[in-house]
C-alpha positions in Angstrom: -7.2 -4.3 -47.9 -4.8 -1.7 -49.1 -5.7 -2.0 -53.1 -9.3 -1.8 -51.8 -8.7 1.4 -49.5 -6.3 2.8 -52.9 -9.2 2.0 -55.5 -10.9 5.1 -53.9 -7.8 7.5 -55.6 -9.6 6.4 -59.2 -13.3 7.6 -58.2 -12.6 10.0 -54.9 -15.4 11.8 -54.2 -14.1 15.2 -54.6 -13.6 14.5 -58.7 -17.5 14.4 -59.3 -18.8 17.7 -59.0 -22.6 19.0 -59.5 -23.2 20.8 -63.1 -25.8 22.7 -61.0 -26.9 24.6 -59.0 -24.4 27.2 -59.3 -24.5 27.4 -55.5 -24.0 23.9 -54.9 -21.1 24.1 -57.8 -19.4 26.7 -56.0 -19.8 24.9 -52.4 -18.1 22.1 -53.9 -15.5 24.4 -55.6 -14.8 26.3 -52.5 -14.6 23.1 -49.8 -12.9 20.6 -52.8 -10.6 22.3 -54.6 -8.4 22.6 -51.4 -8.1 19.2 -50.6 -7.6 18.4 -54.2 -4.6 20.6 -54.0 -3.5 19.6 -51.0 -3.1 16.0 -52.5 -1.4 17.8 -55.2 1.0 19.4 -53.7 1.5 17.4 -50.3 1.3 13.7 -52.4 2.3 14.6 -55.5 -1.3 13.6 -56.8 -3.4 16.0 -58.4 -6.7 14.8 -59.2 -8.6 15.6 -62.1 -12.5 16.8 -61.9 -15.8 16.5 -64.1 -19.0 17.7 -63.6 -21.6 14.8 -63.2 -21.1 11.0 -62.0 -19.2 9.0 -65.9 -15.9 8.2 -65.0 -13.1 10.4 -64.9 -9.4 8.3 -65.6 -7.3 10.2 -63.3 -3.2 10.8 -64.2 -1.2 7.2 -63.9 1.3 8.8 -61.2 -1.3 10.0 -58.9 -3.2 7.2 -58.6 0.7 5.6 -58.1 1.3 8.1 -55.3 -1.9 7.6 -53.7 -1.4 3.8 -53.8 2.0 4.2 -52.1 0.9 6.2 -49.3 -1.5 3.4 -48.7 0.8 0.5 -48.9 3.6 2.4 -46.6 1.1 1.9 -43.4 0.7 -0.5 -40.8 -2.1 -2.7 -40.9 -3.5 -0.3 -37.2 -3.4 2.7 -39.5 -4.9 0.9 -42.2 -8.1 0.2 -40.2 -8.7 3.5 -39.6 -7.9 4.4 -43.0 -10.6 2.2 -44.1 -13.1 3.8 -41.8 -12.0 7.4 -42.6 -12.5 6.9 -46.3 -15.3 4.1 -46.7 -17.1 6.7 -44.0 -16.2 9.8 -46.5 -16.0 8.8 -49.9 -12.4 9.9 -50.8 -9.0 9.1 -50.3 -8.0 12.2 -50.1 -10.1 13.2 -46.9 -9.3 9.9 -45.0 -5.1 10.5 -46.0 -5.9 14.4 -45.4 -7.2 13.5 -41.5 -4.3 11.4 -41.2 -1.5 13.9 -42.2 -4.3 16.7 -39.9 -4.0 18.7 -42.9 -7.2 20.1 -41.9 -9.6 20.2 -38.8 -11.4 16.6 -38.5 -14.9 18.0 -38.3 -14.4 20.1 -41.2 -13.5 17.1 -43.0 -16.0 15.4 -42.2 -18.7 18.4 -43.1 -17.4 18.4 -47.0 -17.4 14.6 -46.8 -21.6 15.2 -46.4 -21.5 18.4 -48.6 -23.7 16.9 -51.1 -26.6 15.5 -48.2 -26.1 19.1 -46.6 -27.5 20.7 -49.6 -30.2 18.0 -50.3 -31.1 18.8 -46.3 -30.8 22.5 -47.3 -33.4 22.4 -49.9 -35.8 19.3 -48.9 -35.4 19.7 -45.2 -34.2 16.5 -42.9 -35.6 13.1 -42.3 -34.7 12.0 -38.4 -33.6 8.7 -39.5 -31.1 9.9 -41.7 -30.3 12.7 -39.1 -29.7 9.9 -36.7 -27.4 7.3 -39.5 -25.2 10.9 -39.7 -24.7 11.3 -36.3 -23.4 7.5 -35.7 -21.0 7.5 -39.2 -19.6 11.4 -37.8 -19.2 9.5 -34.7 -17.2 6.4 -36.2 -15.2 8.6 -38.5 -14.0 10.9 -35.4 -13.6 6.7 -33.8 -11.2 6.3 -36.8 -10.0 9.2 -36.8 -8.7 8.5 -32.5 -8.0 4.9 -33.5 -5.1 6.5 -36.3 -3.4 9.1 -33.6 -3.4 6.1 -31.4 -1.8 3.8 -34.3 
């Protein structure tokens, strides 16, 4: 479970950015960049970026660092690892809402930065409205589940 939690360091979410729009390049700038130095400077793993979806290899020692701060936890705080990044996307969110390096719910809003905007242009869709309400739900779960761990 922990190599499959650690895999998300290589692909996190916050490394594939938008080419365009330049508003939605500059939303992802302004909520991402943080966290990606955050992990930099609190983990010792700073991430690299690309705009669009190919593959990015990120550095050898922060995927390293990234894996360690996996494998040191207990197999409680690795469930709600799981959740808090399966439910996000990146690594770096679930290990930054461990370490409360930032407010949960804020977390959790650049997690869904990407649907926010699609919802921002194309408008909502109840169904989806209602799938985003039950995964916020289980990531603050998680989230609870970890203080408790």
């Amino acid at each position: 479970m922990a190599q499959l939690i650690a895999a998300y360091g290589e692909n996190d979410l916050l490394c594939y950015r938008a080419p365009a729009p330049i508003e939605l390049v500059d939303r992802q700038k302004e909520a991402w960049d943080p966290l990606l130095a955050w992990a930099a400077e609190t983990l010792d793993a700073p991430l690299r970026t690309a705009a669009g979806v190919m593959h990015v290899a990120q550095p050898a020692n922060a995927v390293a660092n990234l894996t360690a701060c996996v494998a040191a936890q207990s197999p409680f705080q690795l469930t709600a690892l799981h959740d808090l990044v399966s439910m996000s996307g990146s690594l770096v969110i679930g290990l930054a809402a461990q370490a409360e390096a930032f407010a949960i719910d804020d977390l959790w809003t650049h997690s869904r930065l990407d649907e926010l905007w699609q919802i921002e242009q194309w408008g909502s869709d109840d169904e989806a409205d209602a799938t985003a309400v039950l995964k916020h739900s289980a990531f603050l779960h998680a989230y609870r589940f970890y203080k408790m761990s």
